[in-house]
C-alpha positions as CSV (number, residue, x, y, z in Angstrom):
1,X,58.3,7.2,5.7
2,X,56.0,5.0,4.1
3,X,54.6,4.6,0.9
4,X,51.6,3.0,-0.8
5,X,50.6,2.1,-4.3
6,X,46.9,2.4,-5.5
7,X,45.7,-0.2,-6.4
8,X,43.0,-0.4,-9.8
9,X,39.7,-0.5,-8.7
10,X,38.1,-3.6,-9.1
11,X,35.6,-4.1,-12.4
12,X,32.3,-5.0,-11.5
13,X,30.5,-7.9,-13.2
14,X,28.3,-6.7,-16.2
15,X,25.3,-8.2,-14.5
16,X,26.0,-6.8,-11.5
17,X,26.6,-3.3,-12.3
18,X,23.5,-3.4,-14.4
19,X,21.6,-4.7,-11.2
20,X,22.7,-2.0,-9.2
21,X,22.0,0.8,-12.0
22,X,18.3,-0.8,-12.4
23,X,17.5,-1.1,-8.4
24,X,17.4,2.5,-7.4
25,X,15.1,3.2,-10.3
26,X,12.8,0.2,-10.2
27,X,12.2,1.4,-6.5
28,X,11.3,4.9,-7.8
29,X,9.1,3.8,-10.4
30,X,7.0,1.8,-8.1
31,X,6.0,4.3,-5.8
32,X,4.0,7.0,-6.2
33,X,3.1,10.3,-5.0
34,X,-0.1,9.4,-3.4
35,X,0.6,7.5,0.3
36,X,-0.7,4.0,0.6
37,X,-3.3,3.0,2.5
38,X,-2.6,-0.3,4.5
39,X,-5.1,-3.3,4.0
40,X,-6.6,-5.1,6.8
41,X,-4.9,-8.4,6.8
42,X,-6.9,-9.8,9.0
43,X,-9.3,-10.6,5.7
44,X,-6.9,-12.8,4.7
45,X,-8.1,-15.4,7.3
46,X,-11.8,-14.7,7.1
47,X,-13.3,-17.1,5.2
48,X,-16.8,-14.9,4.7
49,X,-14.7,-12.2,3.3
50,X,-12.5,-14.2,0.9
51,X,-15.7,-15.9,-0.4
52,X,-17.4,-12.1,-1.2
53,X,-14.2,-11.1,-2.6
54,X,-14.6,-14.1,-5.3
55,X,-18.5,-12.7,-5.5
56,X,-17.2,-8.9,-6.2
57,X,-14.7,-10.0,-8.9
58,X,-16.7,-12.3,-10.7
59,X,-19.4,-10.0,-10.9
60,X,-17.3,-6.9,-11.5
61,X,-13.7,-8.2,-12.6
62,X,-14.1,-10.6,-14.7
63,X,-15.6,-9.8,-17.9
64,X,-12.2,-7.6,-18.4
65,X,-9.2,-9.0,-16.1
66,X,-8.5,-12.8,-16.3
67,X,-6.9,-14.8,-13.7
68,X,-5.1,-17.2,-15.4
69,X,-3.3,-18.8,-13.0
70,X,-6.0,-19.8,-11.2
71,X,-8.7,-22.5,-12.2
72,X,-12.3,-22.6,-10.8
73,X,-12.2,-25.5,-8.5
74,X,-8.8,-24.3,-6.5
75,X,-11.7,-21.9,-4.8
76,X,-12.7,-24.8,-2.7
77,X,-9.7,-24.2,-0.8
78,X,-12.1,-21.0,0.5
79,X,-14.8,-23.2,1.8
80,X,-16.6,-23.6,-1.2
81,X,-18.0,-26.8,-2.8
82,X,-17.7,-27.1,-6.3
83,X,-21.5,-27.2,-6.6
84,X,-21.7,-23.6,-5.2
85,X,-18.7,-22.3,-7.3
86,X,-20.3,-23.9,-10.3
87,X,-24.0,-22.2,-9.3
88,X,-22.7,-19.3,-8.4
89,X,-19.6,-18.3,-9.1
90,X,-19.7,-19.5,-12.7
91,X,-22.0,-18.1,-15.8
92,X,-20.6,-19.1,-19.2
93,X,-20.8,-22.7,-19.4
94,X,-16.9,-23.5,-18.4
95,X,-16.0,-26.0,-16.5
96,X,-15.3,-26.4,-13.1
97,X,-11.4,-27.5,-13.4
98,X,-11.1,-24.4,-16.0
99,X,-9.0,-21.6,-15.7
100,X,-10.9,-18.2,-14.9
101,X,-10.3,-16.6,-18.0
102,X,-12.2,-14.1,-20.2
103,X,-13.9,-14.5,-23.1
104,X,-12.7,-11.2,-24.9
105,X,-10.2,-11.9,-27.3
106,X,-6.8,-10.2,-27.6
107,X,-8.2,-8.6,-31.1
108,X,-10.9,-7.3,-29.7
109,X,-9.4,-5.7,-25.9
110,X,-7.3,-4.1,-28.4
111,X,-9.9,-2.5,-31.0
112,X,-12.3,-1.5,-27.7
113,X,-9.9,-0.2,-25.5
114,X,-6.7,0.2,-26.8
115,X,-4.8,-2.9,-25.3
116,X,-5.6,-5.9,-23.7
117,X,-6.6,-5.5,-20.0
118,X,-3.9,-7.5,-17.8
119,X,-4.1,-10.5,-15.8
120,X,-4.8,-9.8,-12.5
121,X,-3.1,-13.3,-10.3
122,X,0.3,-12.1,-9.5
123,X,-0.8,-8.4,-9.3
124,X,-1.0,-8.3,-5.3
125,X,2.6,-9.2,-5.3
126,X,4.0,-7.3,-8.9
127,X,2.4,-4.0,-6.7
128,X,4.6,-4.1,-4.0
129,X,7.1,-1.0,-3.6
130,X,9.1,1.0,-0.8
131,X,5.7,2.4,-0.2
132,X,3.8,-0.6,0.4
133,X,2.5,-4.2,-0.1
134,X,0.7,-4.8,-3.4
135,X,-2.5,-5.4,-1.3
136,X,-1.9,-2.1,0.4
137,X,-1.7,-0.9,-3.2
138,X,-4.3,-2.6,-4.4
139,X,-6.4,-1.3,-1.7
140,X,-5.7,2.1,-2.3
141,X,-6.2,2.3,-6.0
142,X,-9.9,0.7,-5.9
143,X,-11.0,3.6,-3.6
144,X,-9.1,6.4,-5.5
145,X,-10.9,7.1,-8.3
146,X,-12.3,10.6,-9.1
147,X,-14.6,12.4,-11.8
148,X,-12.4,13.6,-15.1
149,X,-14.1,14.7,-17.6
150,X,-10.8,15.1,-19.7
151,X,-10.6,11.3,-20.0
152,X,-12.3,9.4,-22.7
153,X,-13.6,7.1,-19.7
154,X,-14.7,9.9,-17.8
155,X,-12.9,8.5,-14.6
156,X,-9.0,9.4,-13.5
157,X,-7.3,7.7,-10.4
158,X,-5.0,9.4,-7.4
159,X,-3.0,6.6,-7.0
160,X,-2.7,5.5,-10.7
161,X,-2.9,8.3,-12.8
162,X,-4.1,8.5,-16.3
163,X,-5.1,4.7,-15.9
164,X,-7.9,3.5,-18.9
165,X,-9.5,1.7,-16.6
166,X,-13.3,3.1,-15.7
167,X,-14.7,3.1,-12.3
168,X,-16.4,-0.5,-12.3
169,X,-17.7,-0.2,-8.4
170,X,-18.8,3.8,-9.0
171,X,-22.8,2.5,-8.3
172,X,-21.5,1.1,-5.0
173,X,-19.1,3.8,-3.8
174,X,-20.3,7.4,-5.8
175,X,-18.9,9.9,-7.3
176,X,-15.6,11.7,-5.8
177,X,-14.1,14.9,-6.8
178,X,-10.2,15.4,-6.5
179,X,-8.2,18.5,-5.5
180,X,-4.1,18.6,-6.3
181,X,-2.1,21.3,-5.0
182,X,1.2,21.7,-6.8
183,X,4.0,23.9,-5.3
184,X,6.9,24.5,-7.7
185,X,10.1,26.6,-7.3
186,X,10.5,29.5,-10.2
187,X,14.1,29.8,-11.3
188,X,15.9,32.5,-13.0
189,X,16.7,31.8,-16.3
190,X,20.2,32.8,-16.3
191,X,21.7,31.8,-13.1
192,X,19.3,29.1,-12.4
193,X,18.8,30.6,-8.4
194,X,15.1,30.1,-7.4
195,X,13.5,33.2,-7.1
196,X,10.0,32.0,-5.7
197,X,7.6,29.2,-5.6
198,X,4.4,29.6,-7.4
199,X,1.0,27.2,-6.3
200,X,-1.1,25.2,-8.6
201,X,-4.5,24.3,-7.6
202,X,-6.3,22.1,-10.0
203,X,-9.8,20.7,-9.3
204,X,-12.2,18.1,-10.6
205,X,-15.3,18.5,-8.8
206,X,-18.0,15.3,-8.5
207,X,-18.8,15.6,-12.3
208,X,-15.7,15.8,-13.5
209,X,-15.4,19.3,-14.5
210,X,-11.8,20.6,-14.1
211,X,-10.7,24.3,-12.4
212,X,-7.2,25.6,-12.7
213,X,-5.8,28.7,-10.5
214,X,-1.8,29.6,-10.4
215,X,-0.7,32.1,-7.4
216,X,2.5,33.0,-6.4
217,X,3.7,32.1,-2.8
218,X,5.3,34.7,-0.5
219,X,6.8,34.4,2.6
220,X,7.3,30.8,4.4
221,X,9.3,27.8,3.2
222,X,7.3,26.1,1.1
223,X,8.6,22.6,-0.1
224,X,8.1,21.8,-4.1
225,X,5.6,18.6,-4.6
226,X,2.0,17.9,-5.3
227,X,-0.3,16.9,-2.6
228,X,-4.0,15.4,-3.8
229,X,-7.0,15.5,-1.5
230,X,-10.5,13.4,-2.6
231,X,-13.7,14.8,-1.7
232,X,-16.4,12.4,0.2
233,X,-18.1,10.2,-2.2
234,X,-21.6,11.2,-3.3
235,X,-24.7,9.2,-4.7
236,X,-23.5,5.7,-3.8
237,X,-25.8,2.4,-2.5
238,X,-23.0,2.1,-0.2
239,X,-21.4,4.7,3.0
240,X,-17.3,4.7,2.5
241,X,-17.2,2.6,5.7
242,X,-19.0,-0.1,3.8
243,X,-17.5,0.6,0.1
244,X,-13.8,-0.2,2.1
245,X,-15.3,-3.0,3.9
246,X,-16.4,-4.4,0.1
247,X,-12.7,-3.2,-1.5
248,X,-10.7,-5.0,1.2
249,X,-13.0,-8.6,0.9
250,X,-12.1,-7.8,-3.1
251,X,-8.1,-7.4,-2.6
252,X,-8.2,-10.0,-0.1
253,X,-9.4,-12.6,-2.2
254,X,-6.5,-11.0,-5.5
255,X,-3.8,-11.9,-2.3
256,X,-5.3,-15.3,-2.3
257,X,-5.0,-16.0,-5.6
258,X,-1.7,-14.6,-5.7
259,X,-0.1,-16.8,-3.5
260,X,-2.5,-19.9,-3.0
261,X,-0.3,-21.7,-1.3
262,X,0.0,-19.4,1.8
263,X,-1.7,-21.1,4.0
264,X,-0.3,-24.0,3.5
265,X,3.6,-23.1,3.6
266,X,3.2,-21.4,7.0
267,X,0.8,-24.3,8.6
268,X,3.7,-26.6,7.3
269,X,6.3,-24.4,8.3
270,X,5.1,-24.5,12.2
271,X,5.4,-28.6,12.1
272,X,8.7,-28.2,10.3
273,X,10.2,-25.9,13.3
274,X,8.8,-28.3,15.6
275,X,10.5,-31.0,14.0
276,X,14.0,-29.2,14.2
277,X,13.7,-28.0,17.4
278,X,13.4,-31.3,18.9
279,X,16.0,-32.8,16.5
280,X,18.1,-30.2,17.6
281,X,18.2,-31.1,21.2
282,X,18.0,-35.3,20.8
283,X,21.7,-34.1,18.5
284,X,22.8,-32.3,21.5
285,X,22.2,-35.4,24.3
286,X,23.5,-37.6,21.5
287,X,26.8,-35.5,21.3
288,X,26.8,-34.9,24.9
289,X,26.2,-39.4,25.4
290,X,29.1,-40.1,22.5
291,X,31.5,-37.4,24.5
292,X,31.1,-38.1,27.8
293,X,33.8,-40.5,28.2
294,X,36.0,-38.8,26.5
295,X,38.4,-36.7,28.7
């Protein structure tokens, strides 16, 4: 008969543990309850669309979200001259080697809105999740936004919820209503068993106005969760088809400027592979030359 002796479990470094505490949540709190949408990569090698998306944020971005880590004349690397980012892409007098930052002061983002809007160059990659890509996320929250009247900015968003951002493209896509259907399992107070589920349906219609209605569920399996529907956009310049079209050129160019140097890694990258592939096999005939002879 044998015997064995436990042996103390081993301590974790403090670092370590506290990685493996934070990982499971930091995955939780980036997703969200709304599915993502995935972005058309294929923009990201379309010059014509990478040059709107530069159009749509400077027009529409820029007087709120700064890129900071980007400077004007790195957009040449999109096809553009500096004489046509300076005509066109530039209005307050800056020049072209300047960052593209705003002019709104810290003080001021704070007394208008509560808190400085944030810097927009790393957020196609800060996005990224379990559920998606940051440009699938970005993608997604631009054409989420709904009518909610309950919110000083009139504007709520499916994938972002509560956000105090207003909808800056709403001439170009219209006004959408949302629906969310909630399901949630009633428990007795006592013993804690669930006794039923009871469904939640709260709507915003295309001018914001909200509708509430509780019922409870009988019969079935229904599974506890919230599920949001958005109704067709109304009163836009643009047909959704379009809006999307304009949305992924926009998130295309944020990828961009997340990662500038992209295209440059992976065109290196291909010559580097090249390089070690044939390296690889003159090392093999030189081994095979010095070890011929050799019995």
């Amino acid at each position: 008969m044998t015997s064995s002796t436990s042996r103390p479990a081993t301590r974790l470094p403090r670092w370590l543990a506290a990685w493996l505490l934070a990982t499971p949540l930091a995955a939780v709190a980036a997703g969200g309850g709304v599915p993502l949408d995935p972005f058309p990569t294929a923009k990201l090698t379309d010059p014509a669309a990478l040059q709107n998306g530069a159009r749509l944020f400077v027009n529409y971005c820029l007087g709120c979200h700064s890129l900071g880590l980007m400077r004007y004349n790195r957009l040449t690397d999109l096809g553009l001259t500096e004489a046509q980012i300076r005509d066109n892409l530039m209005f307050t007098g800056q020049k072209v080697g300047d960052q593209m930052r705003i002019a709104m002061t810290a003080g001021d983002a704070k007394q208008w809105f509560g808190a400085l809007p944030p810097d927009l160059s790393l957020t196609a990659r800060s996005r990224s999740s379990p559920d998606g890509s940051g440009s699938d996320w970005l993608f997604s929250f631009l054409r989420s936004f709904y009518r909610d009247d309950t919110r000083a900015t009139g504007w709520n968003n499916a994938v972002f919820a509560a956000v105090g951002m207003p909808h800056v493209l709403w001439e170009l896509q219209g006004s959408r209503g949302a629906t969310f259907e909630e399901v949630k399992a009633v428990r007795d107070e006592k013993t804690g068993a669930v006794t039923g589920h009871t469904r939640t349906l709260t709507t915003f219609d295309t001018q914001g106005q909200r509708t509430e209605k509780t019922e409870k569920l009988t019969g079935g399996h229904p599974h506890e969760g919230t599920v949001v529907r958005l109704s067709p956009a109304v009163g836009g310049t643009l047909t959704q088809a379009q809006f999307d079209g304009q949305i992924a050129d926009l998130v295309a160019f944020l990828t961009y400027v997340s990662d500038p140097s992209a295209k440059t890694r992976v065109r290196l990258g291909t010559w580097v592979l090249m390089f070690l592939s044939l390296f690889a096999v003159m090392a093999w005939w030189l081994n095979r030359e010095y070890w011929k002879d050799v019995k």
